[in-house]
ZALOKOL-774675 format. One line per 2 residues: for each residue y, z, x of C-alpha. Coordinates in nm, 2 decimals, padded with zeros to 4 digits, always signed. Layout:
// ZALOKOL-774675
Y Z X  ...
This chain:
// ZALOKOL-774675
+01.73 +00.46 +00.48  +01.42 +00.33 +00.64
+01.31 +00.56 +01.01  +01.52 +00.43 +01.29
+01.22 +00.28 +01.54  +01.08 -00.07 +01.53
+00.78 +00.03 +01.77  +00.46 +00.00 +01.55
+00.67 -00.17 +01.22  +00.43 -00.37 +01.00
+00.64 -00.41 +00.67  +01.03 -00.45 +00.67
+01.22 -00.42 +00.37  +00.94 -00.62 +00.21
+00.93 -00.67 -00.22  +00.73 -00.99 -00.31
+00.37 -00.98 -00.36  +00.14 -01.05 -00.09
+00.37 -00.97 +00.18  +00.16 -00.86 +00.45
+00.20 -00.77 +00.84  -00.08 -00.65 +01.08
-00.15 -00.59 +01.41  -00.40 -00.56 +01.64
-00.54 -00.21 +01.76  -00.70 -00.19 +02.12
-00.92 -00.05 +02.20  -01.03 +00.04 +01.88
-00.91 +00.31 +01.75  -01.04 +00.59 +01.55
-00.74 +00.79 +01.38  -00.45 +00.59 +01.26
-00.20 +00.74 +01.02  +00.06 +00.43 +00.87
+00.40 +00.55 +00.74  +00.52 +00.42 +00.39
+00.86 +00.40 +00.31  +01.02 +00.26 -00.06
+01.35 +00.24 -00.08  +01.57 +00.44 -00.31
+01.59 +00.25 -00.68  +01.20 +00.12 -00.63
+01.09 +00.16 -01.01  +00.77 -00.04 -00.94
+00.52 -00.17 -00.70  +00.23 -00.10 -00.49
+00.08 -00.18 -00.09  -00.24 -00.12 +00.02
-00.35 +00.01 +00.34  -00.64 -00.19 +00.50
-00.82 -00.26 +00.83  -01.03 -00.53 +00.99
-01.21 -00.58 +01.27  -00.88 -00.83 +01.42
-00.56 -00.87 +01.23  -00.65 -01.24 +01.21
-01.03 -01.17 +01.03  -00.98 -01.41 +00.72
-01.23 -01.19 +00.51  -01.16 -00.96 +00.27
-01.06 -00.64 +00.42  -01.12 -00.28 +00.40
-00.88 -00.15 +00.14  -00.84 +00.23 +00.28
-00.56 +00.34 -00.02  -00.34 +00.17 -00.26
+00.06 +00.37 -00.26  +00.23 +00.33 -00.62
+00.61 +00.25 -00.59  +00.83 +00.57 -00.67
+01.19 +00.55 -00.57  +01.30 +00.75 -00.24
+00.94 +00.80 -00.17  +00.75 +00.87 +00.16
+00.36 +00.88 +00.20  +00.15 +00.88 +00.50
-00.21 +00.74 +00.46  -00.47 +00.89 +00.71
-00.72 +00.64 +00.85  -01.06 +00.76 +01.04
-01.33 +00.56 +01.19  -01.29 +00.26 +01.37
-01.05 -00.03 +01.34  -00.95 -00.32 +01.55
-00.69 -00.40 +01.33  -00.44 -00.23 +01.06
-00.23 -00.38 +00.78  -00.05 -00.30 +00.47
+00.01 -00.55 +00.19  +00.27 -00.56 -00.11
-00.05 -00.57 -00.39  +00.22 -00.53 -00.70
+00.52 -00.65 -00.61  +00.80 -00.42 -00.57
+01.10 -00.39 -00.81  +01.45 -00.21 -00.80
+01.44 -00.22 -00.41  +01.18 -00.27 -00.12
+00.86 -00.11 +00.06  +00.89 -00.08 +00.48
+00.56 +00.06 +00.67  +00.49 +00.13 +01.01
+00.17 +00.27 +01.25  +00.26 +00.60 +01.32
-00.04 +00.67 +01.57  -00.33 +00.54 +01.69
-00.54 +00.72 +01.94
């Protein structure tokens, strides 16, 4: 079951590919850490972690780590430097269940 808090949610209980959610980081911030979540019965999938300068830049973004789907897994992805934006993308869609992600911190 996915953390109970909706402050700083990107993905929820996403599974088709190129579902995406960002959001906009002020001022910008140096050391994010996102929080990825798939649910139990996930046999595959993947979401990248990427940042921008704003969550609307239509360019490609900065692609800061790519999670593989495991079931029942957990994986925190440390950003440093600066961003004005953070999202995380469903690159491989997800199969057997979903993918949720939030922004954990951002100082």
């Amino acid at each position: 079951m996915p953390i109970d808090f909706d402050e700083g949610r990107l993905l929820s209980a996403a599974s088709g590919l190129n579902s995406t959610a960002s959001v906009n980081l002020t001022p910008l911030d140096q050391n994010i850490t996102v929080y990825v979540q798939f649910s139990q019965g996930v046999s595959s999938g993947a979401v990248t972690v990427d940042s921008a300068p704003v969550n609307t830049f239509s360019g490609k973004w900065h692609e800061h780590s790519k999670v593989v789907a495991a079931s029942d897994q957990v994986t925190y992805v440390s950003l440093t430097g600066p961003a004005g934006a953070v999202r995380t993308l469903v690159s491989s869609s997800v199969t057997g269940g979903d993918v949720s992600t939030w922004v954990l911190t951002a100082d």
